[in-house]
C-alpha positions as CSV (number, residue, x, y, z in Angstrom):
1,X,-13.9,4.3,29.9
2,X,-10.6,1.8,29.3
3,X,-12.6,-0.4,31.3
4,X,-15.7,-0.5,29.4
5,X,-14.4,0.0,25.9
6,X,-11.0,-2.6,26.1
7,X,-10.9,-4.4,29.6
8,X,-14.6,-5.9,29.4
9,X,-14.0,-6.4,25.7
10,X,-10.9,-8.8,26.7
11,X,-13.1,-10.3,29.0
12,X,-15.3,-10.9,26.5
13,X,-13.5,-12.3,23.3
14,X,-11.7,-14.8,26.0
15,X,-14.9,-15.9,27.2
16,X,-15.9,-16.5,24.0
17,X,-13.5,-17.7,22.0
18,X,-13.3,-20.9,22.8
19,X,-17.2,-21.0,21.8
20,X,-16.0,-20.3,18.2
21,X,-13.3,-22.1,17.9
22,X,-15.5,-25.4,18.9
23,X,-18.3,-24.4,16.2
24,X,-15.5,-23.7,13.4
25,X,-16.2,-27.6,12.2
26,X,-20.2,-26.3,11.6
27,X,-19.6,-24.7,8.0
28,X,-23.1,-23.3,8.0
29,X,-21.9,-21.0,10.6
30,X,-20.4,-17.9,11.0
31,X,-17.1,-17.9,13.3
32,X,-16.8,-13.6,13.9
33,X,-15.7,-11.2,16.7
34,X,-16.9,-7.9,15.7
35,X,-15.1,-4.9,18.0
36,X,-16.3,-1.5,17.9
37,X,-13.3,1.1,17.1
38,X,-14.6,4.9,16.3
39,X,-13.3,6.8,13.3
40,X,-11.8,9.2,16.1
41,X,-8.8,7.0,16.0
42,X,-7.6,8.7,13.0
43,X,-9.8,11.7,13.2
44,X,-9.6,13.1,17.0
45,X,-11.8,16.1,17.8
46,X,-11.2,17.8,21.2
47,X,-12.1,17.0,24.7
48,X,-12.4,13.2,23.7
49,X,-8.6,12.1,24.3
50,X,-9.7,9.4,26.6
51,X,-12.6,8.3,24.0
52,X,-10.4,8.0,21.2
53,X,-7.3,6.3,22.9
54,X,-10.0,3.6,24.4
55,X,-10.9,2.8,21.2
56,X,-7.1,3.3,19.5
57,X,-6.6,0.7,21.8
58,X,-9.9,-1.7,20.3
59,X,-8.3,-1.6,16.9
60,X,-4.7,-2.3,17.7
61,X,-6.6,-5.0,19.7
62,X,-8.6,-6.2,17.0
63,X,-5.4,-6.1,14.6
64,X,-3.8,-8.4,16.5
65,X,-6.8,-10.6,16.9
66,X,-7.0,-11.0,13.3
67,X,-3.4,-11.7,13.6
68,X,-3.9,-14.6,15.9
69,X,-7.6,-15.8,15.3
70,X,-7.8,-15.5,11.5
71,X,-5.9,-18.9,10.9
72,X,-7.7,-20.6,13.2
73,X,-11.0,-19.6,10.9
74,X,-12.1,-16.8,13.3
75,X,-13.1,-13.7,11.4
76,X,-12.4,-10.5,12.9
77,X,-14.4,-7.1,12.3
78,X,-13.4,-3.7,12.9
79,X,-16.4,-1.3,12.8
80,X,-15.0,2.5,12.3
81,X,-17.9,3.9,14.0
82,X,-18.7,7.2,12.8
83,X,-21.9,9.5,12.6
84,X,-24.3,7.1,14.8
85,X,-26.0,9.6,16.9
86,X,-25.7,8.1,20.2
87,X,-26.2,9.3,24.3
88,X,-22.3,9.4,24.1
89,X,-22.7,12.4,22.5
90,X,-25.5,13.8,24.2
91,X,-25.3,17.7,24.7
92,X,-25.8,16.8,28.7
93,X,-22.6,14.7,28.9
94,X,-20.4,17.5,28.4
95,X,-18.8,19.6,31.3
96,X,-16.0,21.4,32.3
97,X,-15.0,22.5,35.9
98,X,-15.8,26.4,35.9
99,X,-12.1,26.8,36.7
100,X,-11.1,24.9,33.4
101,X,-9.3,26.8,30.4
102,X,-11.7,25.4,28.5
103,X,-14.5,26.6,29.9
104,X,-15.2,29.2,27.3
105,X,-15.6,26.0,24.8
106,X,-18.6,24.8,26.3
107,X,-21.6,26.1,24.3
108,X,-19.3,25.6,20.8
109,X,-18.6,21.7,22.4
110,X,-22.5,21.7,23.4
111,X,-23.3,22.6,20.0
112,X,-21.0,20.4,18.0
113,X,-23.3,17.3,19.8
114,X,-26.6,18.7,18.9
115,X,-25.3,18.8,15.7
116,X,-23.5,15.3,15.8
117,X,-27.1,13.9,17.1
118,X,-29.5,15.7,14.4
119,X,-26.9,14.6,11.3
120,X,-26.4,11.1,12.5
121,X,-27.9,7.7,11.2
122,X,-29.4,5.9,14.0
123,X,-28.7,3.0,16.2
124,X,-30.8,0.5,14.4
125,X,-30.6,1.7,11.5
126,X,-26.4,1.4,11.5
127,X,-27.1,-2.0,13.4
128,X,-28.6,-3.2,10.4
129,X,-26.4,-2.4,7.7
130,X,-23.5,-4.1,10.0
131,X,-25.5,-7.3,10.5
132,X,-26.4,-7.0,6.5
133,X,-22.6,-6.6,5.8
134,X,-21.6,-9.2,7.9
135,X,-23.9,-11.6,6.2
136,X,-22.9,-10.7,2.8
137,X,-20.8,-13.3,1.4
138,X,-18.6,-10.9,-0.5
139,X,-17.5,-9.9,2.4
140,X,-18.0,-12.9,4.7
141,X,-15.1,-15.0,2.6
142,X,-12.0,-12.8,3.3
143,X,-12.2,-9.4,2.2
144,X,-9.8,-8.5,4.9
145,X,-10.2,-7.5,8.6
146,X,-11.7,-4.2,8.7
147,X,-15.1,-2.9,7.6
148,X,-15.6,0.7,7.5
């Protein structure tokens, strides 16, 4: 998980970066990293410690990029991810060993997902309000680093 959620994603902004910082002399476009944090970093549930320090990691991450980047005429984004149904939380990702203390949780954790996934806004539809954000020009000249 810290590999996919914060290794790959410092792999990524350094690949990049030096993409955007070439095209920030092309006003007509848009110089933004946009990282994916969860609002589990404030709001932790259980049996999703590793999940929510991954992405406690992508915001301090992304804090610091803004830190760095921001002068430089980088924007950074924070999405707080939130009810986006999702596989992540797909009823069939959950398990516990059968010796686990926690076994007894399973059908409540089981249920929680079901729940998550029938309540949630979808994929594309969350997709497109980012991207609509993002282009907004309220928020596209400096509204500050985080969109929620």
């Amino acid at each position: 998980m810290l590999d996919t959620n914060v290794f790959d994603l410092f792999n990524m902004v350094s690949a990049f970066t030096p993409l955007l910082l070439a095209s920030t002399t092309k006003p007509a476009m848009l110089q933004v990293i946009i990282n994916t944090s969860s609002v589990l970093v404030r709001l932790q549930f259980a049996f999703s410690a590793a999940y929510n320090a991954s992405k406690a990691a992508v915001t301090s991450y992304s804090d610091t990029l803004w830190i760095e980047l921001g002068p430089l005429g980088i924007k950074i984004v924070t999405l707080f991810m939130g009810e986006v149904s999702t596989n992540l939380m797909s009823p069939e990702n959950i398990s516990f060993d059968p010796v686990s203390i926690y076994t007894v949780a399973l059908e409540g954790a089981k249920e929680r997902s079901r729940n998550h996934a029938k309540n949630s806004m979808k994929p594309e539809v969350f997709a497109k309000k980012v991207v609509q954000a993002i282009l907004d020009k309220h928020y596209r000249y400096g509204k500050g680093p985080m969109l929620g």
